[in-house]
N, C-alpha and C positions, 0 to 999 in steps of 0.2 A: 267614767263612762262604763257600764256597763251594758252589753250587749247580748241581749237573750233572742235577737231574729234564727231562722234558719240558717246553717252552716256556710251555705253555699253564698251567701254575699259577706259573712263575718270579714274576711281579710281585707276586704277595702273599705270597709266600716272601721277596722281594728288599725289601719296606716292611716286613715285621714286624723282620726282622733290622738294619735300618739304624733302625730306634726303640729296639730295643735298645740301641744304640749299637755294634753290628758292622762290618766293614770286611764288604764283599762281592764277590763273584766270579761272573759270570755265563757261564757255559761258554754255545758259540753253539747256537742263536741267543739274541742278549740277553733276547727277546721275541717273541709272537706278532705285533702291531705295532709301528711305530715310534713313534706318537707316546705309549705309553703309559709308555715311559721318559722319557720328560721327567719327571712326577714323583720320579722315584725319582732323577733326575740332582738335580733342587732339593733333595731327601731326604738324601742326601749330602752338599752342597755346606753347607746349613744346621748338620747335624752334623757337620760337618768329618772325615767319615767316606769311606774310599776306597767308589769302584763302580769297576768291571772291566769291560766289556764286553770278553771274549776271543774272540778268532778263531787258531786253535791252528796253520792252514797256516800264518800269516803266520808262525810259528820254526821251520815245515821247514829243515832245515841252507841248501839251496841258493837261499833265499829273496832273502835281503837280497845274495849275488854274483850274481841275476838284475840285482835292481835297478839294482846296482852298473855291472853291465857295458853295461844300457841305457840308462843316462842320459846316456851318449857317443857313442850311436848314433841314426842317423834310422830311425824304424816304423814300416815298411808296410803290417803287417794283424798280427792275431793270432784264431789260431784255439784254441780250449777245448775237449777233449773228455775227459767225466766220467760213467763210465760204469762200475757196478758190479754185483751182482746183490744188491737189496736182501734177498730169504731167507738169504743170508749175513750181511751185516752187521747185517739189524736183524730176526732172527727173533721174528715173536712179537710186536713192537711196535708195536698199532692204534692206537697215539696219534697216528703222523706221518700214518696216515693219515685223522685227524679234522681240521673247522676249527684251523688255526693249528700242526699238525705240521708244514706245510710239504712234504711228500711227499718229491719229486725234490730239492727244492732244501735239504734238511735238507744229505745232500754236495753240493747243486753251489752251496750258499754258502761254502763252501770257496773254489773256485775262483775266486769275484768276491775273495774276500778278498785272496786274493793276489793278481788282477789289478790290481786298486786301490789293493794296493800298491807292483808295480813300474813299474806306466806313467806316466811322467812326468804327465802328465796326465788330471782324472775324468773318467771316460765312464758313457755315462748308455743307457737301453735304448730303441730304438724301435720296437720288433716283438718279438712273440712268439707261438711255438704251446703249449700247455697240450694233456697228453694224460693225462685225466681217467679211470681207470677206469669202471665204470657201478656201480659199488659203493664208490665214495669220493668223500670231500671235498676231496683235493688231489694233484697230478700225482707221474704215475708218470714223465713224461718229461716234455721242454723243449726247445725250439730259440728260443734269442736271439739279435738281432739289435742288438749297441750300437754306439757311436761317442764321439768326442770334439769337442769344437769347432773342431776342424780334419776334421773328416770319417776319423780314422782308420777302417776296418774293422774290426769284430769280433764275430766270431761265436760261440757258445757249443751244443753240443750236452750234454746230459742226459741221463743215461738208468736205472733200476733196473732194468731187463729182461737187463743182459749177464749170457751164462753165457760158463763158460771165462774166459781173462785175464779181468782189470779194466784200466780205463786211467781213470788221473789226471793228464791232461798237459796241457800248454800250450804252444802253440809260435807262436813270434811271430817273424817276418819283417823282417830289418833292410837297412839300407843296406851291412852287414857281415857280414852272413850270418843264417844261423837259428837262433834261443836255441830248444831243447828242455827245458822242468820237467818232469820227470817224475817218477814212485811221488810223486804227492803236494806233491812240492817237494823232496824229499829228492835229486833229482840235475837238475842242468843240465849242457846239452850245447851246442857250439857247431860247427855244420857235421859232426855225428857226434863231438867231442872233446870227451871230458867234462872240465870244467871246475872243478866244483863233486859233491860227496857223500859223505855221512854216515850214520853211523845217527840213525832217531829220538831226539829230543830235546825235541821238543816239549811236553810236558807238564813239565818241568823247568824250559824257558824260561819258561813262564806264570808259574810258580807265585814264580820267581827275579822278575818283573816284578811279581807283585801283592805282595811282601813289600819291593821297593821304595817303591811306592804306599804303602803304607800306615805308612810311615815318617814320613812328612808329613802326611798323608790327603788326598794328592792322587787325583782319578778318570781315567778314561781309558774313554773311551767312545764309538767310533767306531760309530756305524749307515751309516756308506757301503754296506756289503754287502748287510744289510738293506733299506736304499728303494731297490736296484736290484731284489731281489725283489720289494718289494712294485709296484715300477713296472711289472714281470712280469706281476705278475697283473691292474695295472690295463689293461695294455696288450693281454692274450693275448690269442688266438682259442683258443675253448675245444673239443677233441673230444672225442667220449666213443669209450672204447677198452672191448678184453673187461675182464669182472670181472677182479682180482683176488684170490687164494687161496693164503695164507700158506703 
């Protein structure tokens, strides 16, 4: 079973189907919370049944040769900027902007996905601004501030308000030049020379990963992206911006 609704009913969707005796699939975010997948991890585990928690950037084509090429490099800063025009991408759906849509960060968990992927090291959030419409429950925009236990820098901006281009990029700072991810993950660049890109494939990876899993009924269930959000919200300073109007 694979379950692609909004977040906020996935967990009773994600128990009924693992008592069945279903393998399951949780497109992101796993969950409205983090710790309310714990059950459903036991839930699994007991039934010897796969759980999924998917993050679909981390098989952008140019993901894993980010990874690849940073883990022989020293990181000086990495800057995140994820910025789309939500009336395009998510016309019509007042779900993200109730408790547990997750607003801004529905895509800009995206972008932690992947960071968390390629940085040698987890990095955790110590700031943040939350920019709250006056008519919703969850932000329309984001600026994070995290690090790592060496102090790396990293910053993250957020946005659903871009018109014209979109940018899904990440560009981080080395001892060896500047690695650019860009459309998403699908191309890296190195000092302007791309490196790495492909067309989408990402939903193929997934899908090719949970028919693994469930071969065994092994799970795979990383919430790292998730409690960097939720550490977002417990950390933000909150404003309130104009209404929003689909």
């Amino acid at each position: 079973v694979s379950l692609c609704t909004p977040p906020q009913v996935r967990r009773a969707q994600a128990a009924a189907a693992l008592a069945a005796g279903k393998h399951v699939m949780l497109e992101k975010p796993p969950g409205t919370g983090v710790a309310e997948l714990d059950p459903l991890i036991a839930m699994a585990a007991e039934a010897k049944r796969t759980l999924f928690a998917t993050w679909h950037s981390r098989y952008a084509p140019a993901v894993e040769p980010a990874r690849a090429w940073l883990r022989a490099r020293r990181i000086t800063s990495v800057h995140i900027s994820w910025k789309e025009d939500v009336r395009v991408w998510h016309p019509g759906q007042g779900w993200i902007w109730e408790p547990g849509g997750l607003g801004v960060f529905d895509p800009g968990i995206n972008a932690l996905s992947i960071v968390t992927r390629i940085l040698p090291k987890p990095v955790f959030v110590t700031a943040a601004e939350l920019a709250f419409p006056s008519n919703c429950q969850a932000p329309i925009a984001a600026n994070l501030t995290l690090t790592d236990i060496e102090g790396l820098p990293v910053t993250a901006e957020l946005d659903f308000r871009q018109t014209g281009p979109q940018s899904w990029d990440i560009v981080v700072d080395t001892d060896q030049g500047r690695m650019t991810l860009s459309s998403g993950g699908a191309r890296m660049a190195v000092d302007g020379e791309v490196l790495a890109e492909a067309p989408d494939a990402e939903y193929r990876g997934l899908y090719r990963r949970f028919v693994e899993l469930t071969a065994t009924g092994a799970s795979d269930v990383d919430l790292t992206p998730l409690r960097l959000v939720a550490d977002a919200f417990l950390l933000g300073k909150r404003t309130i911006v104009e209404p929003f109007v689909d």
